[in-house]
C-alpha positions, 0 to 999 in steps of 0.5 A: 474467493470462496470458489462459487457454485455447490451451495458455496460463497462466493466472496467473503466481506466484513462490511456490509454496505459493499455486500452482494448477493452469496458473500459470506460477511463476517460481523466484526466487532470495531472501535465504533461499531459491532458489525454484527448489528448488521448481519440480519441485514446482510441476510435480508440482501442476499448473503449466503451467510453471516458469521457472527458471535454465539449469543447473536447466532441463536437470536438470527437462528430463531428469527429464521425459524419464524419465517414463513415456510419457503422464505430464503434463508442465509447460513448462520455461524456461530464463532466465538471470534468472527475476526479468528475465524475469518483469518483460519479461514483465509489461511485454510485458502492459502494452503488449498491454493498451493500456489507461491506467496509474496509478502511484502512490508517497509517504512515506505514503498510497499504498495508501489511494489506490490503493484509492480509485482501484479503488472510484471510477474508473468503469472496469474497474479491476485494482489491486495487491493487497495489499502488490504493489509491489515489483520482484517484486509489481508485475509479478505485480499487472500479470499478474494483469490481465485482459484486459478491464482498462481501467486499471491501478491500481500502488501503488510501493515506495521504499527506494533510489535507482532503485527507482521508475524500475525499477518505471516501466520495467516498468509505464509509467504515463501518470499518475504520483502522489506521495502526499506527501513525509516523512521515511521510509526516512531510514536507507536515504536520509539526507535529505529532499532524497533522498527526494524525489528518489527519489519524482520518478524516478516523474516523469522518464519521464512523455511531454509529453502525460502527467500528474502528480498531486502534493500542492500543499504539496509543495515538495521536488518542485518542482524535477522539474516540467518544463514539459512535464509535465500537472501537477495538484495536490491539497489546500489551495490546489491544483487539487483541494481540499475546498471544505468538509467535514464528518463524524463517526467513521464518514463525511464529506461533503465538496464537492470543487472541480477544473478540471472544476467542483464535485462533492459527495462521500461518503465513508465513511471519518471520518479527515481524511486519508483525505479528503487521500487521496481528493482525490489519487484524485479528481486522479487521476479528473481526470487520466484525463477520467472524470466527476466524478458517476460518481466521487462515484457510486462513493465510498460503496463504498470500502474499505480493505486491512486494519489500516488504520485499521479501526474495531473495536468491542469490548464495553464501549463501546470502540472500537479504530483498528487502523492498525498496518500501518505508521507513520512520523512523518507517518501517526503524527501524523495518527493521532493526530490522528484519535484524539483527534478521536474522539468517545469518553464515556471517554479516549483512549489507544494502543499505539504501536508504533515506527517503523522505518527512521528513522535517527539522528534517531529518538529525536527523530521519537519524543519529537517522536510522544509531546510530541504525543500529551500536547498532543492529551491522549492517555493513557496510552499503551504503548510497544512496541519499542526505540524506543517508549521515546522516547514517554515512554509509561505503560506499555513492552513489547519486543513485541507478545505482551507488549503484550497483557495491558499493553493489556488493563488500561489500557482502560476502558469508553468508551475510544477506543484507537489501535493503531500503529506499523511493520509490523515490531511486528505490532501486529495481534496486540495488536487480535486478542487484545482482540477475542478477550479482550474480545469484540465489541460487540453490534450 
């Protein structure tokens, strides 16, 4: 944060609705809407300060000027770009904080590790809330740092060329991470090719003394790993990797191996992928010299953001993987895969939403989705969306409301149900109205 105290903001904030009294808010300009139409607003709720473009800036100044003597007034400052200088702003607070920072980007994962990483790094962790990373989000995650922080934690979005290494040249991380490499954002992209490329911007800036965290089957990333980088790689066949493992819906035990010896862990999470997820937070621990038994001291209190693979338990035995904040055909199969690995006395069903941002090929990322969940025995299956037609579902509905009342009367008692597909969907309304319909299980 903006340390408080000494006539000083306390946090910085780009929409005004979440504003409290002595935040610094940023008028941005959006595709809809020019927050800085509500900078008179914010000052009259109590910001320390508004940052908004020159023009605006003389008109808040001469309003306050109008005020009767002794009225409170906010800082007004006039940036020609309030997005450019929240970000000089956030990067200025980097560097006064001093401490190590970890960036993290992938096709898929990187919200799971980042909130690995803030449970089990024996360290005064901030991390991105939520969805905070984004050229807006990510310097808002870093102002939101308190000064005590002892390493930043960043989770980094992709959707274009330049976009990781604007990120990088706001946050600077001494440890970069990439979850993995897959076909996401191919709309925006094209290629595997590309987006690997995009992904490694997060690589270039990294010092000879500084370290990457890479997947050890990542071989569209080989060809951005210098020499001079610190590279540590996780998963089978890599520098840290699940020596055995095992678990039920709910936990896994796992021994890790790394350079620094053998660790037990627990964790408690009972998806394979997660445990993929918790090896790159472990690198990352490794990465940064932190102990290992501190690490593993650490794992039992992990928890997930929301709509995450959260386990639902409703009436009747059924349990529900709610996992619809996002999907694409890696996190999908992995899904899947965790789905029919459930150990469930009825069958194993889904709503499946489609994946977005797939370009041309969709149709086969989905049929490819469907042919899967037929193999692993998943059935029957709602489709939800344009392009879940391609799933060959049992069931189709164009949206989530309508998805509703199809998944209600598909589910038994003892099923296992998976709920996923892009955050575009909102299937989360699906699990809402189940939860609401057929109530809880009782504990």
């Amino acid at each position: 944060m903006l340390a408080g105290g000494g006539g000083r903001p306390e946090r910085a904030v780009a929409d005004s609705r979440g504003l409290r009294q002595g935040d610094l808010f940023f008028g941005l300009r959006g595709e809809h809407a020019d927050g800085g139409e509500f900078a008179a607003l914010a000052l009259e709720a109590g910001a320390w300060g508004v940052v908004v473009e020159p023009e605006r800036a003389r008109s808040l100044a001469r309003a306050g000027a109008d005020r009767a003597a002794g009225e409170r007034d906010g800082w007004v400052l006039a940036a020609p770009d309030p997005l450019a200088g929240l970000q000089t702003l956030a990067r200025a607070w980097r560097r006064e904080l001093g401490c190590p920072v970890v960036g993290i980007t992938g096709s898929v994962g990187k919200t799971s590790v980042k909130d690995i990483c803030h449970a089990i790094l024996p360290l005064r962790v901030h991390a991105s809330p939520e969805n905070y990373n984004t050229e807006i989000g990510l310097p808002l995650a870093v102002l939101g740092a308190p000064p005590e922080t002892q390493a930043l934690v960043l989770e980094m979005a992709m959707r274009g060329r330049g976009q990781i290494a604007q990120l990088c040249g706001i946050a600077e991380p001494n440890v970069a991470a990439i979850t993995n490499i897959g076909p996401v954002h191919l709309e925006l992209l094209g290629a595997l090719e590309a987006i690997a490329e995009a992904k490694a911007e997060i690589l270039a800036q990294l010092g000879e003394r500084e370290r990457a965290v890479v997947p050890a089957d990542a071989e569209a990333l080989e060809p951005h790993l210098h020499d001079r980088l610190m590279t540590i790689t996780f998963g089978a066949g890599g520098d840290v990797f699940a020596l055995r493992w095992s678990g039920d819906r709910r936990s896994i035990e796992a021994t890790v191996g790394t350079p620094a010896g053998e660790q037990r862990f627990s964790f408690p999470f009972g998806e394979p992928h997660n445990l993929t997820n918790a090896l790159a937070a472990i690198a990352i621990g490794v990465a940064l010299e932190l102990p290992l038994n501190e690490m593993a001291r650490r794992a039992p209190e992990i928890a997930f953001s929301r709509l995450r693979g959260e386990l639902v338990e409703l009436a009747d035995g059924i349990v529900v993987v709610n996992d619809c904040y996002n999907a694409n055909p890696i996190s999908m199969r992995a899904a899947l895969d965790h789905l029919a690995s459930l150990p469930a006395p009825g069958r194993h069903v889904a709503v499946l939403g489609e994946m977005a941002e797939l370009g041309p090929n969709a149709p086969s990322y989905h049929r490819e989705a469907g042919s899967h969940a037929r193999q692993l025995g998943v059935a029957p299956i709602v489709g939800v969306g344009e392009l879940a037609r391609d799933y060959a579902p049992d069931a189709w509905a164009p949206d989530a409301e309508t998805a509703v009342p199809l998944a209600e009367a598909m589910l038994e008692p003892g099923d296992a149900l998976l709920v996923k597909g892009s955050r575009s969907v909102g299937l989360e309304l699906v699990t809402d109205e189940l939860l609401a319909r057929r109530g809880a299980a009782e504990r």
